[in-house]
N, C-alpha and C positions, 0 to 999 in steps of 0.2 A: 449567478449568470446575468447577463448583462441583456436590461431590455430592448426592444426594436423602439425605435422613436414612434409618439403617437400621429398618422396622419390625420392631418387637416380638412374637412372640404369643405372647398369655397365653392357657391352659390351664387348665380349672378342673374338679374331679375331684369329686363330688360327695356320691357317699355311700361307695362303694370295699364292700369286703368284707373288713375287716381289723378296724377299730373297730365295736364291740357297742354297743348301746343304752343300757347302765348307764356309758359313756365320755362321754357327754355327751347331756345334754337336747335337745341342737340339731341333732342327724344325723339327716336325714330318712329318713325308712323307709315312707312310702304312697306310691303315686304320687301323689298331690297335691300332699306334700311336696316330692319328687323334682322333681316339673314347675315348683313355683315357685321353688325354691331354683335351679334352673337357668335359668330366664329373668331371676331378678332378675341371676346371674351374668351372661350375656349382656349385660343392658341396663347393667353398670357396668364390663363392658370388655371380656372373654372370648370372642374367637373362636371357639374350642373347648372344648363340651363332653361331659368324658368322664362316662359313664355304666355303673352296675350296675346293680341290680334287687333289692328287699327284699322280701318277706314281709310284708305288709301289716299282719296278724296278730301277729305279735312281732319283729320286727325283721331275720329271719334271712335271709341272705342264698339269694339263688333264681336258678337259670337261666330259669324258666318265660317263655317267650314272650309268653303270657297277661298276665303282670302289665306285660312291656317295653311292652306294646300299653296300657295304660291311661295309661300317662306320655310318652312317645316323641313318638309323632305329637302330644300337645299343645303342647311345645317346638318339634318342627319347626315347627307354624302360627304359636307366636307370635314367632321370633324366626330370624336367618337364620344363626345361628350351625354352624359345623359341629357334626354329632351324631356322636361317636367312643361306638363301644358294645365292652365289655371284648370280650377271649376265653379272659380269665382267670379269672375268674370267681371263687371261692376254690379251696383245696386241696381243699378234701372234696368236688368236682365230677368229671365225667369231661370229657372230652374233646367226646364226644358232645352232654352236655350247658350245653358251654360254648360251646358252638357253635351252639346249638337257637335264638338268635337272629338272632345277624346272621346266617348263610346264609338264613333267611329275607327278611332286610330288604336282605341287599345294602348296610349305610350307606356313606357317603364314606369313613371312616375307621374301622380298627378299632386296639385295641391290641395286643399282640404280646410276650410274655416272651421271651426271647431267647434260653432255658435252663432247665434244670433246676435249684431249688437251693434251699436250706433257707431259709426266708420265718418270722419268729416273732416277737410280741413280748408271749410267755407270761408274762415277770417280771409284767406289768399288773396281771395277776390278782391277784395276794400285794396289791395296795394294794385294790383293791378291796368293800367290806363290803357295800352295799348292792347285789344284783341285781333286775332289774326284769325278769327273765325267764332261766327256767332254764336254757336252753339256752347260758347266755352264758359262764358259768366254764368249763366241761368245754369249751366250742370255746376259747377263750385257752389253757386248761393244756394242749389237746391238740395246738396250732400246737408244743409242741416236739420231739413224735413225728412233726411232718407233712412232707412234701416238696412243694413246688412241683415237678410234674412239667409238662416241654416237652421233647421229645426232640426230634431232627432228625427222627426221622420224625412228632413232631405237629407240627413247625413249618413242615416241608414240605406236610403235610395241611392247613395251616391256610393258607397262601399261596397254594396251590391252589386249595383249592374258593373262596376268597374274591376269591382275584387273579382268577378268573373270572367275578367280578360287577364286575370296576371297584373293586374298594374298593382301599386305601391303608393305611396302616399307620402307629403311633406304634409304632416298636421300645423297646422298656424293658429299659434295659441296664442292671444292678447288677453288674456288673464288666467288668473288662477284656475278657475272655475271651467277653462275649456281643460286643461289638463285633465278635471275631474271625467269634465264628457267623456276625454278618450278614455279615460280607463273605465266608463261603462259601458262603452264600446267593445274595449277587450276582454270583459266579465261577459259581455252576449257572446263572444267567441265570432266576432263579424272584421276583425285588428287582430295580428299577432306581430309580436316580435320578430325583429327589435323596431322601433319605432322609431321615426324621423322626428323630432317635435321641433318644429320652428318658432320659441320663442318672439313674441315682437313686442317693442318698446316704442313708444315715442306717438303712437298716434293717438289724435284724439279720440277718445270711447274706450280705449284699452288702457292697460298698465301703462304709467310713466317712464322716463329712461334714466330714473334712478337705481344705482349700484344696487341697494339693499331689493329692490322687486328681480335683478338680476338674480340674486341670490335664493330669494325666495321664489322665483321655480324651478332654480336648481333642486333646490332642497324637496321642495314638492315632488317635482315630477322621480328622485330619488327615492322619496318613501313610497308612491304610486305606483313603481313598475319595478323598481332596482337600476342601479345606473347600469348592468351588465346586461341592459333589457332593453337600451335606448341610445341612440346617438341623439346629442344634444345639439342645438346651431342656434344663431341668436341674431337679431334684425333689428336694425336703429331707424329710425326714422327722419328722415330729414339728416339736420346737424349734428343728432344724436347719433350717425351711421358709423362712424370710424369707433371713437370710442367705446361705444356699445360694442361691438364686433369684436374688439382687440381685449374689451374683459372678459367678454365669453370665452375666446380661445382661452385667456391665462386659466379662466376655471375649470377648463379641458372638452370646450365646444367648439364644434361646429363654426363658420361664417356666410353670410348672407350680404352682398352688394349688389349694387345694379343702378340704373335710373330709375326705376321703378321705385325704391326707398327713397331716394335722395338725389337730387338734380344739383348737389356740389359736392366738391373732394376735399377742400377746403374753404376756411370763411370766407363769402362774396367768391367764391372761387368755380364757376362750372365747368364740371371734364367735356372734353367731347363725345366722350364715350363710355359704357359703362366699362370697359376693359381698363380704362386709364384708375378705374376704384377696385378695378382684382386687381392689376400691377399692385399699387398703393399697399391694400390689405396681405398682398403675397410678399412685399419688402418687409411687412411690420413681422407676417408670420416667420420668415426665415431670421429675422433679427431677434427673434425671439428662442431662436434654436427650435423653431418647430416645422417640418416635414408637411411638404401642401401634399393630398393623396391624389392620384391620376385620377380619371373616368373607369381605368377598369376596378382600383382600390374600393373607389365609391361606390360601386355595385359590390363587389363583394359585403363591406363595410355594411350594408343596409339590402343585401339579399336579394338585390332587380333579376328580375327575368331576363335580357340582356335585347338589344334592339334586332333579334332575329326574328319576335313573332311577331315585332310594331307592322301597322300599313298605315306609314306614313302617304 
């Protein structure tokens, strides 16, 4: 009997809270920005879109609920894409405050660090000459004094008050060792199956974005849960973004684009939009003979509640 093709889903990340405003002209920072850049993604292939929250004002990234309310629900009306909203928010946030959204909203999906662990990529600044807003240098120079904090016990709090809204989760594993958290995660019975695991490569404090670390959390997270237990997906960082992406699919993963990863499509090359890196990754996947899944596939695929109980 002759199989169904495997689908694909692409992931597109949107504005993030890593790259500043003087990094590129094209990372949106209003919500009006935010809401179209993420529909246009949507409507060129992108199942899931993950979302932050900027500062309308200068760029800066914000927990504020308030602002999530101005962009949010515009996306959910115009497009049926899953709305995944951080819980990461940046370093200089609390716990409190990265959470000041979705416990409100309840979405289908949130994302999830997996760990505590140094997050930087301070060198930036040294290139940088022109700033477009003060506040931009001192946050890059100061990512290398900073810690990405997730403890077990924020991760447990986070699973908690969210698992009790129905939401779901993108775990975002930059090493080995988060993979492990989640499966004692799923030995406390607080995670079930199947699991979203977001691989990521390329940034500094994490795994590298070499092939054989690809390999080895396939391999991992295969003996840790079963591959019939987890949908896999995989995140490049920077220049590492295409390639990274396009091995994952061949080893029957998931993909993950956005501005948020990477603010070029190609070398010296900036998109204006994170939609012009799903096009891109959805030419490479169909050229590939592989099948991108819809927003309703991706919900089935990974078991979402569906956007009827969200209050956006």
């Amino acid at each position: 009997m002759k199989q169904s093709s495997r689908k694909v889903i692409i992931s597109c990340a949107i504005t993030g809270s890593t790259h500043t405003p003087s990094m590129s002209e094209y990372l949106p920072l209003t919500p009006e920005q935010i809401a179209r850049h993420s529909i246009e993604a949507a409507e060129a292939g992108a199942a899931i879109i993950h979302l932050h929250a900027r500062n309308p004002e200068d760029g800066r990234p914000t927990p504020d609920p308030a602002v999530y309310r101005q962009f949010v629900p515009v996306i959910a009306a115009a497009t049926d894409a899953v709305v995944n909203i951080t819980t990461g928010g940046s370093t200089r946030m609390t716990l409190a405050e990265r959470l000041a959204y979705p416990l409100r909203a309840g979405p289908e999906m949130c994302s999830l660090n997996m760990g505590s662990m140094n997050f930087s990529i301070h060198g930036v600044a040294g290139k940088i000459t022109d700033w477009r807003y003060d506040w931009e240098k001192p946050y890059l120079e100061g990512m290398e004094d900073q810690v990405f904090r997730n403890t077990f016990k924020d991760i447990r709090h986070i699973l908690e008050e969210l698992g009790a809204k129905g939401t779901r989760f993108e775990f975002e594993c930059y090493d080995v060792g988060h993979l492990y958290n989640l499966a004692y995660f799923a030995e406390q019975g607080l995670v079930k199956a199947p699991f979203f695991i977001q691989s990521i490569f390329g940034v500094l404090g994490g795994l590298g974005p070499d092939p054989e670390n690809l390999m080895l959390m396939r391999m991992t997270a295969d003996r840790l849960f079963g591959r019939e237990n987890y949908q896999f997906s995989v995140l490049g960082a920077g220049r590492h973004q295409m390639p990274s992406v396009t091995l994952g699919a061949l080893m029957g993963g998931n993909v993950r684009v956005g501005l948020e990863d990477s603010i070029y499509i190609a070398k010296g090359v900036p998109p204006t939009s994170s939609a012009e890196q799903v096009r891109k990754i959805r030419r490479i996947l169909e050229e590939l003979s592989l099948e991108v899944a819809t927003p309703a596939e991706a919900r089935a695929l990974l078991q979402l509640k569906g956007p009827q109980t969200v209050e956006f």
